[in-house]
C-alpha positions in Angstrom: 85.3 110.0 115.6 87.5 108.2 118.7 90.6 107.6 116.5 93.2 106.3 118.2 97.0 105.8 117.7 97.6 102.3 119.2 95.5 99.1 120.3 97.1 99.3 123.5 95.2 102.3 124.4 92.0 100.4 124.5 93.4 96.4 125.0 92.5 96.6 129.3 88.7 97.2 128.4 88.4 93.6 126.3 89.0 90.1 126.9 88.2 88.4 123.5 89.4 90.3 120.1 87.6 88.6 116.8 90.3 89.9 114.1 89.8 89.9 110.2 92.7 88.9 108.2 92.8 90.3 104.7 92.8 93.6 105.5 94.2 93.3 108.7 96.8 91.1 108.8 98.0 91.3 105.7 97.7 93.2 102.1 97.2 90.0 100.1 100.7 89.7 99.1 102.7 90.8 102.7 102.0 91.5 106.1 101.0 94.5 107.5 104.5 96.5 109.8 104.1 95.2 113.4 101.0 92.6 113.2 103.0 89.9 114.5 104.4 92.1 117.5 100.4 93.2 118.3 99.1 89.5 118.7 102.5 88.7 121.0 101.6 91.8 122.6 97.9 90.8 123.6 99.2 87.3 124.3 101.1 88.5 127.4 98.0 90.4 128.3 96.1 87.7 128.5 93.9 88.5 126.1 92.1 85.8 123.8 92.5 86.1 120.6 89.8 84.5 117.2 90.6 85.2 113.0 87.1 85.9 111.7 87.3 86.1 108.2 85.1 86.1 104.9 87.6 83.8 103.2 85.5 81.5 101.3 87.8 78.1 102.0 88.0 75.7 105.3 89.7 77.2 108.3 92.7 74.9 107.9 93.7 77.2 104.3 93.2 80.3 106.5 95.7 78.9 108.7 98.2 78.1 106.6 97.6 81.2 105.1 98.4 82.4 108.9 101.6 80.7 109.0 103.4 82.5 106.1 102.8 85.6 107.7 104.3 84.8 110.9 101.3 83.2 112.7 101.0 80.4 114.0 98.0 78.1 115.8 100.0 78.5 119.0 99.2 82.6 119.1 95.4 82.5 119.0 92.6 80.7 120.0 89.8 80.0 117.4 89.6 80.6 113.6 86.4 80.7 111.6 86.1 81.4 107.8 82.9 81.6 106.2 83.7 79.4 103.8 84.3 76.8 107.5 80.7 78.0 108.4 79.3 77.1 105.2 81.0 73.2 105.3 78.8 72.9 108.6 75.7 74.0 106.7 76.7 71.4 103.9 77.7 68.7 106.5 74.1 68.2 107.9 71.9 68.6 104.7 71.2 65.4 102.4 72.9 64.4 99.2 72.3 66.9 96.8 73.9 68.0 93.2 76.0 71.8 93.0 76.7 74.3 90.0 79.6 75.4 91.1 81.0 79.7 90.5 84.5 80.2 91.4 88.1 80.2 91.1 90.2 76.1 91.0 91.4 76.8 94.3 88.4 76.8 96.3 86.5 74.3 94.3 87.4 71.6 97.2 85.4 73.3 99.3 82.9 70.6 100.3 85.4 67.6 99.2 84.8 65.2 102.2 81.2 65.5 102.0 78.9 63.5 99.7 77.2 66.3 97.7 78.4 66.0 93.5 79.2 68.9 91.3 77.2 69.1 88.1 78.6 71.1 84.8 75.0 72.0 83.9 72.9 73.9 86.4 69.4 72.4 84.9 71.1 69.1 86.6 71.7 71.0 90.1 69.9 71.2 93.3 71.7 74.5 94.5 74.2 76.6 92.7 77.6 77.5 94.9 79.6 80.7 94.6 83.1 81.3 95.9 84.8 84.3 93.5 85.9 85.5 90.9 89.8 85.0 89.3 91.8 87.5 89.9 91.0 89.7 86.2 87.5 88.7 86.1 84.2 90.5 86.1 80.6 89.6 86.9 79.8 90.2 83.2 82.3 86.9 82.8 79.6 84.9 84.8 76.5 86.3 83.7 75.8 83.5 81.6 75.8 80.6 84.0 74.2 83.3 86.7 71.6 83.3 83.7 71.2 79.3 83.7 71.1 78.6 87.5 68.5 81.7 87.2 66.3 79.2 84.8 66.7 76.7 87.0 65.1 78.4 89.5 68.2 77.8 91.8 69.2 78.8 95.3 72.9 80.6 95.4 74.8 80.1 98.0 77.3 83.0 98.4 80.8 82.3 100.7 81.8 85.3 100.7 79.8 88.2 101.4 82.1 90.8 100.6 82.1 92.3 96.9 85.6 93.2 96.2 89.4 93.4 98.3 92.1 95.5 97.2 95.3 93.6 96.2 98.6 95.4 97.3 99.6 95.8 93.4 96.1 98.1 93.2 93.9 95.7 91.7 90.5 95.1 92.6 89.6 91.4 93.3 86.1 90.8 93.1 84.2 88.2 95.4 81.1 86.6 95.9 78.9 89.2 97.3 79.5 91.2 94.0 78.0 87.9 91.9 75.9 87.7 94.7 74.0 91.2 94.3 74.1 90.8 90.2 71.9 87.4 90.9 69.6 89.2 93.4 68.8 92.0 90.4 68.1 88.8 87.9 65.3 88.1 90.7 67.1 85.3 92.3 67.2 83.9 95.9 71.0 84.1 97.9 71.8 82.8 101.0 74.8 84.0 102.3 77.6 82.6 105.0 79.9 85.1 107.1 79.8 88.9 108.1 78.2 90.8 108.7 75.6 88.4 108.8 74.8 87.1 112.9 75.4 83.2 112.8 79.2 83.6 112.5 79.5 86.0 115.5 77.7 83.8 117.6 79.6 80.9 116.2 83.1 82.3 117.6 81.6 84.1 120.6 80.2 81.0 121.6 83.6 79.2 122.3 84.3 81.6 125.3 82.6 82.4 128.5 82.9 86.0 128.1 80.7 88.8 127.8 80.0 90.6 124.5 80.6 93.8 126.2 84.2 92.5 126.7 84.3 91.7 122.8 86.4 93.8 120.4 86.1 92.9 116.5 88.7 94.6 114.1 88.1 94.9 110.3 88.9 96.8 107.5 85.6 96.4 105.6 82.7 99.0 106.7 80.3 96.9 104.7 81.3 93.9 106.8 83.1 93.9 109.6 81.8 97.1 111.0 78.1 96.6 110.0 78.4 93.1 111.7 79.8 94.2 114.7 76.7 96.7 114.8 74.3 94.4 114.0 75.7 91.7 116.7 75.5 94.8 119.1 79.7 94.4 119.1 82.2 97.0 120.1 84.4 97.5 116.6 87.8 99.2 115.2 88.0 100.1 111.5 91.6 99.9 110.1 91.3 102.5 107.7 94.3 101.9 105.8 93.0 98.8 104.4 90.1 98.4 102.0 88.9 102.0 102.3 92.9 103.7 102.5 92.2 104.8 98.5 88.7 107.0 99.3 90.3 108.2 102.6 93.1 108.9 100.7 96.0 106.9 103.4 99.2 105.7 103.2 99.9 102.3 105.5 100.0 103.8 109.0 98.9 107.2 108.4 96.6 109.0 110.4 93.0 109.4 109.1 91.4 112.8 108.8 88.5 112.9 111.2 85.7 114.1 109.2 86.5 112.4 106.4 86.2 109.3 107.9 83.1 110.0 109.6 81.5 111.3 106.1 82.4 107.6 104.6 81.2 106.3 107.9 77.8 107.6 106.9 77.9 107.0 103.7 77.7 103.4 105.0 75.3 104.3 107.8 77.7 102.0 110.3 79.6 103.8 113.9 82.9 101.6 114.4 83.6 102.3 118.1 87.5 103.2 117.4 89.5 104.1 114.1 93.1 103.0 113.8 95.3 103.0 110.7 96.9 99.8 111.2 96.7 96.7 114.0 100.1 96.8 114.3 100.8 100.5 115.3 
């Protein structure tokens, strides 16, 4: 395993850095020590700088998001949720009716856009899934997984990833958990953001650099590292993020080696760098 105390020792070798946020930037309550001090610090290197993240809302929540952790629109360059990545999906395809799975707050999702939300998924075209509430299972949703099932529907998952940790020690599930319960009822998912290709190409797109000078950070091995491998990516795993309870990690503390390469292979992905936190 390369572990490594310190983005710095590797920043000279890449030009574009694709960052996660939850995770990364913050705990889903406060930032992380010394984020804010990282992104000033690759600013005056030069370096550009993109927020790739699973969040399954429109960029411009992610950025206000950004902005109560000390970020601003001024200290990167492009921002990209899949929830964004969906909208452009949605934006092109004809009138159609949606079932909709998910917390209040990401419900507006496609408001701007002409599709309708049905209450009844017999009456959909497409069922839409964005989360859980904080407190809920997939065993809460099984029964409209069950009717869009019927109805022979196409789910559309915005968020590929099946659970984040909250900083009180929660577990929040996500999409990719209701996601995976619908595949074993037999039915067809489409999903939008990593680690699947079309949102790597979607940021990597808005620079004139080469991959081989691209650098993705991200907590989630399932995700962000197994994206950055499939998109043939150079990658860091924070390790004190999603996966600091297995490895057993404080905020900042040094991973054991082989234990991280053991979890490493339990998810068959090779992140190029390990680092406890961005901002050390």
């Amino acid at each position: 395993m390369n572990i490594i105390n310190s983005l710095k020792e590797i920043s000279a070798n890449y030009e574009l850095f694709i960052l996660d946020i939850f995770g990364v930037i913050h705990d889903g309550d406060d930032p992380y020590p010394g984020i804010v001090e990282m992104i000033d610090y690759l600013g005056t290197q030069n370096k550009k700088i993109a927020f790739l993240s699973n969040a399954p809302r429109r960029s411009e929540k992610a950025l206000k998001a950004l902005e109560k952790f000390g970020i601003n629109e001024n200290m990167f360059d492009f921002i990209l949720t899949s929830g964004e990545h969906a909208y452009y999906y949605f934006e092109v395809q004809k009138k159609l009716k949606y079932f909709y799975i998910g917390p209040e707050k990401d419900r507006d999702l496609l408001v701007g856009l002409p599709h309708q939300e049905v209450a009844i998924a017999e009456d959909a075209d497409v069922a839409i899934a964005t989360g859980l509430d904080l407190g809920q299972t997939v065993d809460d949703v099984m029964p409209q997984l069950k009717s869009i099932k019927a109805a022979d529907l196409m789910l559309h998952c915005i968020n590929p990833d099946l659970y984040v940790h909250k900083k009180s020690g929660r577990s929040h599930i996500c999409a990719g958990a209701i996601a995976k319960a619908y595949n074993k009822l037999g039915g067809e998912v489409q999903f939008y953001g990593k680690p699947f290709q079309g949102v790597y190409d979607e940021v990597i797109d808005e620079f004139e650099i080469s991959r081989k000078k691209v650098l993705c950070v991200g907590d989630s091995l399932e995700t962000d590292i197994r994206g950055a491998n499939m998109a043939n990516l150079d990658s860091v795993f924070i390790s004190s993020g999603m996966h600091r309870k297995q490895l057993d990690l404080e905020i900042g503390q040094k991973p054991d080696a082989k234990q991280t390469e053991k979890l490493c292979q339990e998810f068959k992905v090779s992140p190029t760098y390990i680092l406890s936190s961005f901002g050390s």
